[in-house]
Phi, psi and omega in degrees: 000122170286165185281345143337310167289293156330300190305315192303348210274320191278344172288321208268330295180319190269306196303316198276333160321295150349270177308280198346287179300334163284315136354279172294338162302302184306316179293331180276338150310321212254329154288356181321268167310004195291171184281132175302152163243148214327295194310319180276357190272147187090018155278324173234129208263167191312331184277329173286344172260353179295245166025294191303299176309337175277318177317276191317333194285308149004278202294308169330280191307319171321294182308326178302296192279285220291358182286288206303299185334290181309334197292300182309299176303341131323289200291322175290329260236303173297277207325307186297008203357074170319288214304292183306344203274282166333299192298330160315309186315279184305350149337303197267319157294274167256168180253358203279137184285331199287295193299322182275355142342288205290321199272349193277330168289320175292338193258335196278317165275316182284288164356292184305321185290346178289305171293332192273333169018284168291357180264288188287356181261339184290311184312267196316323225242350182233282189317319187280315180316289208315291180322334194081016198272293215263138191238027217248147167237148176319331178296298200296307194310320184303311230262306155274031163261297189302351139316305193281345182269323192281323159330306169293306190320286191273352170273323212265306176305321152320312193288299157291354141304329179276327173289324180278329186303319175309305199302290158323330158286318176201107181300340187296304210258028230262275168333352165248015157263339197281338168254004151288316178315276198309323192274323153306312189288338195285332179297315163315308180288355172250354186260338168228027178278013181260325184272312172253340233218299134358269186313358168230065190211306193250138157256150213218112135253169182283158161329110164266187210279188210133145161320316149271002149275006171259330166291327194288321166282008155307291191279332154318302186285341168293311151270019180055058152234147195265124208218091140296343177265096179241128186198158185246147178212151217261105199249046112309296200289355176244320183199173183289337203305043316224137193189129177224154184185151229262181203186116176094173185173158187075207213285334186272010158294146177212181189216146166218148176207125211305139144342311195308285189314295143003271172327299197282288189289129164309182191260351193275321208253339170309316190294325159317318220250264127067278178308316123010269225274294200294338207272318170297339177261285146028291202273011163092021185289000190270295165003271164307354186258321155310317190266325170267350148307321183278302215285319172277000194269317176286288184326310208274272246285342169300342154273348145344274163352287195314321200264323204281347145291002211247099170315356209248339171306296189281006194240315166321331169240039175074020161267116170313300187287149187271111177226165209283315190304335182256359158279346192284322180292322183283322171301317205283316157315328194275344187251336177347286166334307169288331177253012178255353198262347187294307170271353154299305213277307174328296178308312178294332175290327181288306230256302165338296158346269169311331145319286196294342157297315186285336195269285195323315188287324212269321164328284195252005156216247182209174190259350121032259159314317171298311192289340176254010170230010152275297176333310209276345168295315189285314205302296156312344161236061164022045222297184152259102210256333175213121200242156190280149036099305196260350183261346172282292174321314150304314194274314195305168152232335193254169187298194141262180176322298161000273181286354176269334161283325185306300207278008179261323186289347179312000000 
């Protein structure tokens, strides 16, 4: 194979990703209108499904121009040998590999983030306003980008620097230090991301004492789990949308639950959403969910592993010298495929879950209170109450509403 051939492969590989996600859009689009079904009618009254249908079209279309956009900005980044232009750069600065690793990856993302920018302030600040969702300030919105970048610098940069670094010491076994690595942090990181990482986005109290923290421990001793970590976090200050979710496991389990979600939900149907959650831990989904992200994070870098000396990787994308950082780019489009099918299986895996969370909520509190606090959940984020089949399967990691009520009603 030439490295010619390679460039075409990988352009062809972007293109068909590109249709493919249009494709489903398209297909999730055509449903926009379909008849609500019996079971969902009276969530929304006529002025309120308006809205929801504007909302989807709204988005849809949003989605359309920033895909092709990226799309466009990809495809120059290749013609235009981008890829070669950057790596010149960081060259030119050090000789050392590790730094130019971190600046040819620094420069490529800050840029790109740059460019998209104006997408994420239309998204928030016109779409999201227009809608009644954001509750985000020019201030916050900054603040939180200058977070996100130093956060990438030092974690992500920490992280790729240890990866490049594996690589150099040994190419053979270079995947089992890069999934030893991923796989501590990853643990880590289910064990304390509430604690060090939250908190500097969010502000988090605990639960005070109350009608619902008496429900809530009511319903723990009943079903005897001991839950003590309870805290609010205030998902207020960005948007309206309401969202709670359990975290951690051993002694560092927790539950957080959005301000919104409050606000919004009665204490019976919190208490629901609560049993829900507790129902995820119970049945070992953080767990299971934990071992098969690490069993693929080894499975991808090992084929990683396989490719990534392969002169033929950096020369496809106009680089002579064979590097890690420009094999790491031409590999990751090559897995693309392979990483759609990882997450088609993901999804399907996902959606069992959340069954068997509902079948828990339902079991050991009633269904009721779930049913009447999705409805009132999807109604407030203005949900798509009826989405195509084949764009749920891709996409969903939860059922739709639909089926998560059919299957409470059972």
């Amino acid at each position: 194979m030439t490295p010619q051939l390679l460039f075409y492969i990988l352009i062809g590989i972007i293109l068909a990703k590109f249709l493919f996600d249009t494709f489903l859009d398209a297909q999730n689009a055509k449903h926009f209108n379909d008849p609500i079904p019996e079971e969902l009618k009276g969530i929304y009254n006529t002025e309120e499904y308006e809205k929801s249908q504007a909302y989807k079209k709204v988005n849809y279309k949003f989605s359309q121009i920033t895909s092709t956009f990226s799309l466009l900005l990809t495809l120059l980044f290749f013609i235009f040998d981008g890829f070669a232009f950057v790596d010149e750069i960081a060259r030119r600065i050090t000789s050392n590999t590790i730094l130019i690793t971190l600046i040819f990856f620094g420069i490529i993302l800050f840029v790109s983030d740059i460019l998209t920018l104006p997408f994420s302030y239309y998204k928030t600040f016109v779409i999201e306003e227009k809608f009644g969702f954001n509750k985000s300030t020019i201030k916050t919105f900054v603040f939180d980008k200058v977070k996100g970048w130093l956060l990438l610098l030092i974690i992500g940069g920490g992280i790729l620097a240890l990866l490049t670094w594996f690589y150099q010491l040994t190419t053979s076994n270079f995947w089992l230090y890069a999934w030893g690595l991923i796989a501590v942090f990853t643990v880590f990181m289910n064990l304390f991301y509430s604690k060090l990482i939250v908190p500097i986005f969010n502000k988090q109290t605990s639960l005070e004492e109350g009608e619902l923290k008496s429900a809530i421990n009511n319903f723990g001793k009943k079903v005897g789990f001991k839950l003590d970590n309870i805290f609010i976090i205030d998902g207020s200050k960005r948007s309206t949308k309401a969202n709670a979710y359990f975290s951690g496991f051993g002694s560092q389990k927790r539950v957080t639950l959005y301000d919104t979600l409050i606000n919004d939900l009665k204490t019976d149907e919190i208490v629901a959403v609560l049993a829900h959650e507790i129902g995820h831990y119970t049945k070992k989904h953080i767990i299971y969910n934990l071992i098969l992200s690490l069993i693929l994070t080894g499975f991808t870098f090992y084929i990683l592993s396989l490719f990534i000396g392969n002169q033929l990787l950096s020369q496809a994308l106009g680089v002579e010298i064979t590097s890690f950082h420009i094999g790491l780019i031409a590999f990751g489009i090559l897995y693309s495929p392979i990483s759609e099918i990882t997450g088609f299986l993901m999804n399907i895996i996902s959606r069992k879950f959340e069954y068997e969370a509902d079948d828990y909520a339902k079991n050991n509190y009633n269904a009721a209170s779930l049913i009447s606090s999705l409805k009132k959940l999807s109604k407030n984020s203005l949900s798509n109450l009826t989405p195509s089949n084949l764009y749920v399967k891709f996409h969903y990691s939860h059922p739709t509403l639909l089926e998560r009520i059919l299957n409470l009603k059972k």
